[in-house]
N, C-alpha and C positions, 0 to 999 in steps of 0.2 A: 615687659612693655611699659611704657610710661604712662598710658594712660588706658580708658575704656574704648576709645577710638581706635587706637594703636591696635591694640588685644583684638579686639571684635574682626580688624580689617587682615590681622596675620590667624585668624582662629576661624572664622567662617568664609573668606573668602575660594576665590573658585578653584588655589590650588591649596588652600589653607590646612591649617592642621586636624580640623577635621574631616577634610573630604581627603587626606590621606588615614586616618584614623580605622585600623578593623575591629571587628568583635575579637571580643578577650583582648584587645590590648587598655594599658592604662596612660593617661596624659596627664603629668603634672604640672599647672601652671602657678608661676614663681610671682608673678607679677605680682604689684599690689593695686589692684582695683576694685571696684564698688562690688560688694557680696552679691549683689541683683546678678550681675551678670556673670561670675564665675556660676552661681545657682542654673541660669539657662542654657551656661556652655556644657554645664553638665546633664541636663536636660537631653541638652541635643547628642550627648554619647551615649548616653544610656540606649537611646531610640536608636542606637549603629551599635549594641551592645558591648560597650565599649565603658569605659570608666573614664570619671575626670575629675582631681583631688584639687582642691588651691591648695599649695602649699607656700605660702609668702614666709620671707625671713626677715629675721631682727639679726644686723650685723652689717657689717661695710666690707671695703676689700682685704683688709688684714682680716678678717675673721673668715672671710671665705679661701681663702689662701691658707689660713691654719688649719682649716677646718673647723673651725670655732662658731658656726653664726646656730642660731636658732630657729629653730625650722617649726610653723605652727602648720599642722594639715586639718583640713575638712574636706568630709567624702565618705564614701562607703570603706566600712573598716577592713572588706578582705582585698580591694585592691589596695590599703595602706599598709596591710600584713606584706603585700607582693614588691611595695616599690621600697620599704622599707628598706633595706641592703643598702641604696643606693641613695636612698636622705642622709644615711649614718656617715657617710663617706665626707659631707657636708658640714656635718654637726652634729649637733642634738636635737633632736625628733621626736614630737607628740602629738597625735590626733587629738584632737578638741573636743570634735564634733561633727555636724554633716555638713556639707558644701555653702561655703560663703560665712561660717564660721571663725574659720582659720584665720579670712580677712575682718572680720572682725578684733578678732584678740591684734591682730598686726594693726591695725587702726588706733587700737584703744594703747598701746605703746609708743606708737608716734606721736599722739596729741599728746603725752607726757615729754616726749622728747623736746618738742618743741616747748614747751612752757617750760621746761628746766633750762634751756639756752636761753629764751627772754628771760626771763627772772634771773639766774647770773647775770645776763647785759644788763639789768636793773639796778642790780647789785653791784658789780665792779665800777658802774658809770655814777653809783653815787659816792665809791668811796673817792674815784676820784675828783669827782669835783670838793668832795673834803678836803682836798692836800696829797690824799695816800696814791703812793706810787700803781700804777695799772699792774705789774709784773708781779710783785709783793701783793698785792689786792687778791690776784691771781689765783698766786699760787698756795695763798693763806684757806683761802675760803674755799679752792678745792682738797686742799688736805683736811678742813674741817668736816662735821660733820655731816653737813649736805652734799660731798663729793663722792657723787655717787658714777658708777663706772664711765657712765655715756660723759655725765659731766667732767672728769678726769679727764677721759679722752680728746674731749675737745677744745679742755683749757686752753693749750697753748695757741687753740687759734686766735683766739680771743688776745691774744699778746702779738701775733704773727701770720696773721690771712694768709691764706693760701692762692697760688694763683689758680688752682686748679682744685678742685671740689668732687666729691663722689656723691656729694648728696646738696643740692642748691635748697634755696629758697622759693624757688619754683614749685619743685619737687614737694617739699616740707608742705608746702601751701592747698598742692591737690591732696594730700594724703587728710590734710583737717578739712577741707570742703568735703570729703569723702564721710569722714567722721562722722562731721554736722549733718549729713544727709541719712543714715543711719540713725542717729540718736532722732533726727525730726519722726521718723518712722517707725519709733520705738517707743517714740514719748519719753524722752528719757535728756534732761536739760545739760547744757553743756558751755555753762558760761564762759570758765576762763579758757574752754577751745573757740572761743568766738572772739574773744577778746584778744586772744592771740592770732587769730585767722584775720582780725582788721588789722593788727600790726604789721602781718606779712603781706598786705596790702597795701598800705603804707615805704613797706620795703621795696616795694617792686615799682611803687609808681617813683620812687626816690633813685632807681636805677641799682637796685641790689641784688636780682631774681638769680644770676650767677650768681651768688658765693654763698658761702656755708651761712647754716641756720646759726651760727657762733656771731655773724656780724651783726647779730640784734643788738650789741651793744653801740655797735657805729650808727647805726639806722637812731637809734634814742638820743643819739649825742648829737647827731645833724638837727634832731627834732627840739631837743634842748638850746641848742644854737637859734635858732631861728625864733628862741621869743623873747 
């Protein structure tokens, strides 16, 4: 689901996933949304004796198509023992912890995701306002030492936009308000996800909420234009 609205109106509604839900079965929800409400969705199966794990993933559509993505669960461990089979098929698979957990650890991976695509658009937009070529910039600085898989993978968008996106700036933007709302509730400070969360604020009033989290670099360079 894309969001807590989305999830809550296909999960409790009146033909929803848990008014089809019986005792001893379990529901694993994929989604990534706020720990709060995977905790009460679980709540409410428990009381229909029923199980309900988050299991959000780290991965895009090539990884799920290899079977490649990373699968983080929270929940009760014997219904993680039972759906276990059928995460593996997916990927690789590890319970955390208990419910709303899972989206946790999946949160606290996206707000890096997201700060290592600004920080290259940082980086590539200053080499080239140096002189250095954007391609060469590129493809220097992901072969270096900070190219790390997510940022390999998404080099070349940064050279070459997509017209079409598996994961926007939209997307990117709810998952670090999500973050922030957690860390606010945990006491727990989270500067450069706030510093990144005005910039994709910035992105989206500037017309960018379609495209990849990679076009932080165009979003800096309009912004760089403009003084």
């Amino acid at each position: 689901m894309a969001d807590d609205a989305a999830l809550e109106a296909v999960a409790t509604g009146e033909d929803g996933i848990l008014a089809g839900l019986r005792p001893g079965r379990v529901y694993a929800e994929m989604s990534t949304v706020s720990p709060q409400l995977s905790e009460r969705l679980a709540c409410r199966a428990r009381a229909l004796g029923a199980s309900m794990l988050d299991a959000p993933v780290s991965g895009s559509v090539p990884q799920a198509e290899a079977g490649e993505l990373t699968i983080m669960v929270g929940g009760c461990e014997s219904a993680f023992e039972r759906i276990l089979p059928v995460l593996r098929r997916l990927g690789s698979v590890i319970r955390v912890g208990e419910n709303g957990q899972g989206l946790v650890l999946k949160l606290a991976i996206n707000i890096n995701l997201a700060q290592q695509m600004i920080a290259f658009g940082e980086g590539i937009l200053l080499a080239e306002r140096g002189g250095i070529d954007r391609k060469l910039a590129v493809e220097v600085m992901a072969g270096s030492a900070i190219g790390s898989p997510v940022l390999r993978g998404r080099a070349p968008l940064v050279v070459d936009p997509p017209d079409e996106v598996w994961f926007d700036i939209r997307m990117m933007q709810k998952d670090l308000v999500l973050a922030l709302e957690v860390a606010s509730h945990l006491g727990v400070p989270l500067p450069t996800t706030a510093a990144a969360n005005d910039l994709l604020t910035l992105a989206r009033g500037l017309g960018y909420e379609r495209r990849d989290v990679s076009g932080a670099r165009e979003v800096l360079a309009e912004l760089a234009d403009e003084r």
